[in-house]
C-alpha positions as CSV (number, residue, x, y, z in Angstrom):
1,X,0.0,0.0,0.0
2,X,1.2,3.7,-0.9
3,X,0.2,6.7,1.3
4,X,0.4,10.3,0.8
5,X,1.2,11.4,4.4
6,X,0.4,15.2,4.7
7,X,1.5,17.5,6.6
8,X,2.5,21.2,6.0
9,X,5.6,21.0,7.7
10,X,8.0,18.6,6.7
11,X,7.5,15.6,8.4
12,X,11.0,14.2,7.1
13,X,12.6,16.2,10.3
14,X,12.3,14.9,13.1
15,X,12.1,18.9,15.2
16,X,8.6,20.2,13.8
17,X,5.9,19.2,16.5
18,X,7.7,17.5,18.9
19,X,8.9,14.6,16.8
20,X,5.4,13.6,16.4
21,X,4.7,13.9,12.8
22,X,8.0,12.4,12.1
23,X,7.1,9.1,14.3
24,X,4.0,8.6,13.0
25,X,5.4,8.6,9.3
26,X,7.9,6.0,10.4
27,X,5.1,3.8,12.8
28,X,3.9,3.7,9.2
29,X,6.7,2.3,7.7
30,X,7.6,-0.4,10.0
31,X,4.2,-1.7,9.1
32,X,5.4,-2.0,5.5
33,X,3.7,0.9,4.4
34,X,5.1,3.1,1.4
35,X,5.0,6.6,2.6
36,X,4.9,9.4,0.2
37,X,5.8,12.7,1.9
38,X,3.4,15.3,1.2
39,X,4.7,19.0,3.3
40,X,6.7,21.7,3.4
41,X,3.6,24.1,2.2
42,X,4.0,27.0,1.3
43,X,1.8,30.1,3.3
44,X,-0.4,31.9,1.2
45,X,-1.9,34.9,2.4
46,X,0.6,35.9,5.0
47,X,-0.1,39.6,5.4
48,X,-3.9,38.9,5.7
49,X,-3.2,37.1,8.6
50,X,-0.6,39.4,10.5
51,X,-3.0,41.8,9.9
52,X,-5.9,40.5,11.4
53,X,-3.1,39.1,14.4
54,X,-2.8,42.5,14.7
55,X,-6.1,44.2,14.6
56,X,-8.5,41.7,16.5
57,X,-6.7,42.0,20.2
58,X,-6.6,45.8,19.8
59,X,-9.9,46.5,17.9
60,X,-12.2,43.6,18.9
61,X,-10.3,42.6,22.6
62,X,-10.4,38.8,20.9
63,X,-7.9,36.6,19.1
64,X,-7.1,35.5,15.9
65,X,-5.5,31.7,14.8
66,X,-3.9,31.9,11.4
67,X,-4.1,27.8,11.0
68,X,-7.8,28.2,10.2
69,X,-7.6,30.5,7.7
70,X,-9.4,29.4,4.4
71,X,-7.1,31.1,1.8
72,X,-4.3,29.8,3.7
73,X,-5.4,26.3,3.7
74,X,-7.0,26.2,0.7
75,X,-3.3,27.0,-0.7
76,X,-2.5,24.2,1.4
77,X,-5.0,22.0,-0.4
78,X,-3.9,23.3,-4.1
79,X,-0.5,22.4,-3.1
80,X,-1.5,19.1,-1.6
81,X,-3.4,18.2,-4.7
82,X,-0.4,18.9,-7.1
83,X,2.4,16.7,-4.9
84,X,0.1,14.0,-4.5
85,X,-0.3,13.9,-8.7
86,X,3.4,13.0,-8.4
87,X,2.4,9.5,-7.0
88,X,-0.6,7.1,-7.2
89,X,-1.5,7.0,-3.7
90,X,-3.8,4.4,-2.5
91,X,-5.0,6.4,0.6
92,X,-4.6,9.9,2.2
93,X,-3.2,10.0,6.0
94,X,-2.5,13.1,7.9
95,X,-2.7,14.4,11.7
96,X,-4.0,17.5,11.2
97,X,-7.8,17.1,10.0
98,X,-7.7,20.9,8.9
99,X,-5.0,20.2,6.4
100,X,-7.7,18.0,3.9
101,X,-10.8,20.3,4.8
102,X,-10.7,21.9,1.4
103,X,-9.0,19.0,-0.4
104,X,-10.3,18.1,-3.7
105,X,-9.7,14.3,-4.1
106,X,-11.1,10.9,-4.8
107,X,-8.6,9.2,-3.1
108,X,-9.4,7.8,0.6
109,X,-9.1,9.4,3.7
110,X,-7.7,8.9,7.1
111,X,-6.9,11.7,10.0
112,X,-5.2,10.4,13.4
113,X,-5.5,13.2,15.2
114,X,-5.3,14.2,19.3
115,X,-7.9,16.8,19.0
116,X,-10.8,18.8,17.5
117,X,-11.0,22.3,17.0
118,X,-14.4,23.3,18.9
119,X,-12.5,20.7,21.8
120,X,-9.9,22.9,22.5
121,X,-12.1,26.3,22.3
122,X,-11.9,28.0,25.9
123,X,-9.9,25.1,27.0
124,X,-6.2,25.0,25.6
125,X,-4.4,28.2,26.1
126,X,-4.2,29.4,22.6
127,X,-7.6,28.6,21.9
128,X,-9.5,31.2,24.4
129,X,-11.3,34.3,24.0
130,X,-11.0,33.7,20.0
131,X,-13.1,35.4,17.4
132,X,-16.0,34.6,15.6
133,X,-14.1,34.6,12.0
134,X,-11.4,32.4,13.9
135,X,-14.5,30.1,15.3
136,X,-16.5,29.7,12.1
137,X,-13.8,29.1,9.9
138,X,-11.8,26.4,12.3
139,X,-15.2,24.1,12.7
140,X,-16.2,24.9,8.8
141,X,-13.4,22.9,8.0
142,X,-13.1,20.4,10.6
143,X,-16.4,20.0,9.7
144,X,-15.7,19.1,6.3
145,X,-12.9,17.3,7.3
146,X,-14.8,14.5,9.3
147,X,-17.4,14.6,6.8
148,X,-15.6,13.4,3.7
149,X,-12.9,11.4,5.8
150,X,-13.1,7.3,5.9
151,X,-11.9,7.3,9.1
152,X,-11.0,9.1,12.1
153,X,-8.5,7.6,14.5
154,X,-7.9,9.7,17.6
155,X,-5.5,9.5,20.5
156,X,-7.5,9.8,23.5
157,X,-11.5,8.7,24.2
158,X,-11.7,12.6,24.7
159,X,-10.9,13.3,21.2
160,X,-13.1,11.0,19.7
161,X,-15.6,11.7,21.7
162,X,-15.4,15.8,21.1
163,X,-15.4,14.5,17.3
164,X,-18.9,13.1,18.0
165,X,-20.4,15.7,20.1
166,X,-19.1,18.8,17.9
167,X,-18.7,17.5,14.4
168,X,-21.3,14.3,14.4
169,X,-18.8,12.0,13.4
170,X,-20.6,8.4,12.8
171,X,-19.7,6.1,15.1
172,X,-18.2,3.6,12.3
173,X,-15.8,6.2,11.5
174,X,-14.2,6.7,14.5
175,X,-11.4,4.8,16.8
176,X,-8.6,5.5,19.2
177,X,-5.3,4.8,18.7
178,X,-2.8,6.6,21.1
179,X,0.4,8.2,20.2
180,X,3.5,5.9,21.2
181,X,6.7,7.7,22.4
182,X,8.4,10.1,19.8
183,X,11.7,8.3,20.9
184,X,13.5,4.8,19.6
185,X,13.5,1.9,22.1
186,X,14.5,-1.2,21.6
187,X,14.1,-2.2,25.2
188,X,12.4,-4.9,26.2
189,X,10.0,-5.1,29.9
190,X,12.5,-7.3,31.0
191,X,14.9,-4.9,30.9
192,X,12.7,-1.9,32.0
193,X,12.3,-4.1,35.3
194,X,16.0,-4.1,35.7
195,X,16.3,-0.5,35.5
196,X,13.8,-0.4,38.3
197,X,14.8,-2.7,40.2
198,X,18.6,-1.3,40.3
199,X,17.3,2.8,41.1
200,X,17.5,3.2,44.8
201,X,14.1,5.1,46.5
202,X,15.5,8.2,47.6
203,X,15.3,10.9,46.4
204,X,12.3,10.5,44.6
205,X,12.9,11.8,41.2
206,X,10.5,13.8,39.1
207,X,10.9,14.6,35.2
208,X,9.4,17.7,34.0
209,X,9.6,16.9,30.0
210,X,8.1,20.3,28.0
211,X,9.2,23.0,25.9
212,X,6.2,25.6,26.7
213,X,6.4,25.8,30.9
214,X,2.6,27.7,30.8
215,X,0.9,25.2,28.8
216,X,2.4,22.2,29.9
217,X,2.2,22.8,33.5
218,X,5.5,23.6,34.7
219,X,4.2,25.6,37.7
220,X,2.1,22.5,38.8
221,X,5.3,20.0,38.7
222,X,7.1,22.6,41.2
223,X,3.9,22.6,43.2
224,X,4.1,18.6,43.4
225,X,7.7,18.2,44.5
226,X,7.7,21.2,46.9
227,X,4.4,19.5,48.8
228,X,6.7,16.1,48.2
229,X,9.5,17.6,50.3
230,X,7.4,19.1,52.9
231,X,5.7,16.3,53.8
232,X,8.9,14.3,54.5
233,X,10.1,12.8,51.3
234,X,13.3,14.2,49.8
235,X,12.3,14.9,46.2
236,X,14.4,15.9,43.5
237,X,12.3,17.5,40.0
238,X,13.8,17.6,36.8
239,X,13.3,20.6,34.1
240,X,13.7,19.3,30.7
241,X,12.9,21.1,27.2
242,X,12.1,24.8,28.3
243,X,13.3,27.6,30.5
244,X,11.1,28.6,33.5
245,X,10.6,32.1,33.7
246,X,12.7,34.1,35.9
247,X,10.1,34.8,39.0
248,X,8.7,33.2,41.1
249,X,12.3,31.3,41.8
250,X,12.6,28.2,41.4
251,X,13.1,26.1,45.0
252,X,16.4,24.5,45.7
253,X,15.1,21.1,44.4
254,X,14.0,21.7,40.9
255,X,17.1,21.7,38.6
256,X,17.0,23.1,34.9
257,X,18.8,21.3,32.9
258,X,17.1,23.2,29.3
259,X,16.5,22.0,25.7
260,X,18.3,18.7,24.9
261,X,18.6,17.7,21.4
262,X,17.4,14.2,21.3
């Protein structure tokens, strides 16, 4: 089988999205799929969409998301559409259900994605106090998405279940499937029970693995290994990926150790 994996950054490089895209494409491979890479998009539109960056916050007090922007992702789509004419692609994958919104093909598709749109409105960070443009034009094309797709695998029940509730996705269409580890293992349990076996139980040892300390909860894992320590047991919590902002201070036992290359 030959799939046209999409995504508009290249998915070839293992940086863009945490190493997600790139994992997936190669979870693909080891299953003897032929991927086709389909990315590196170009933006269309640009200054349209610093402009209205610009002039929601200040004129309207709400925000505007450039990923939902129809010319921009119909560019996407035009683009899409010409790579994928290189190669006779049996199916259509891609993570990112807005990415084949506005695609024009007869070719199958599947989306494993780890959210919906109208799921992360008013509940992920970037995704509050948005405008209406921003609003209408993310769930037009989810919409679309889940309506032409074959399938939609999610990550989580929570996902699937938003794809339900917000987009009336039929219940044949969807599945979950979770995201494995965007690293290379070769470890087997037996040996995983070695390493624990051989670790000695104090200090406990907390990893803190994130590059955006706000969103993914760096102030909570400080929180944790402070009440850890002042309860009695010596903890130790590990800052991986970002850098903490400068204030509050960080307590003697959280040590930053920054972005690490993997």
């Amino acid at each position: 089988m030959k799939v046209g994996y999409v995504t508009h950054y290249d998915a070839r490089d293992i940086k863009p999205w945490s190493g997600t895209g790139y994992y997936i494409s190669e979870c693909l491979k080891l299953q003897g799929v032929d991927v086709f890479h389909v990315g590196s998009l170009q933006q269309n539109g640009e200054w349209l969409q610093r402009l209205k960056h610009r002039f929601y916050p200040v004129l309207a007090g709400r925000n505007y998301l450039a990923q939902v922007e129809p010319t921009m992702l119909k560019g996407f789509a035009r683009q899409t559409e010409a790579k994928l004419r290189e190669a006779n692609v049996d199916l259509i994958v891609t993570p990112h259900p807005y990415l084949v919104g506005y695609l024009r093909t007869e070719k199958p598709i599947v989306i494993w994605a780890d959210c919906t749109f109208q799921g992360m409105v008013d509940f992920y960070p970037y995704y509050f106090n948005l405008c209406k443009e921003t609003i209408r034009n993310g769930n037009r094309v989810e919409q679309a998405a889940f309506d032409r797709c074959q399938r939609a695998v999610f990550a989580s029940d929570w996902a699937l279940e938003s794809a339900r509730r917000h987009y009336g996705l039929a219940a044949d269409k969807g599945a979950v499937v979770p995201y494995g580890a965007n690293i290379v293992c070769n470890r087997k349990p037996a040996d995983i029970d070695e390493f624990v076996a051989m670790r000695g139980q104090s200090p406990c040892k907390l990893l803190f693995l994130g590059k955006i300390w706000e969103r993914k909860g760096g102030k909570i894992a400080v929180q944790v290994a402070e009440r850890l320590n002042a309860a009695g047991l010596e903890t130790e919590l590990l800052l991986v990926g970002c850098q903490p902002p400068p204030e509050p201070a960080l307590p003697p036992c959280a040590k930053v150790l920054g972005f690490i290359d993997k």
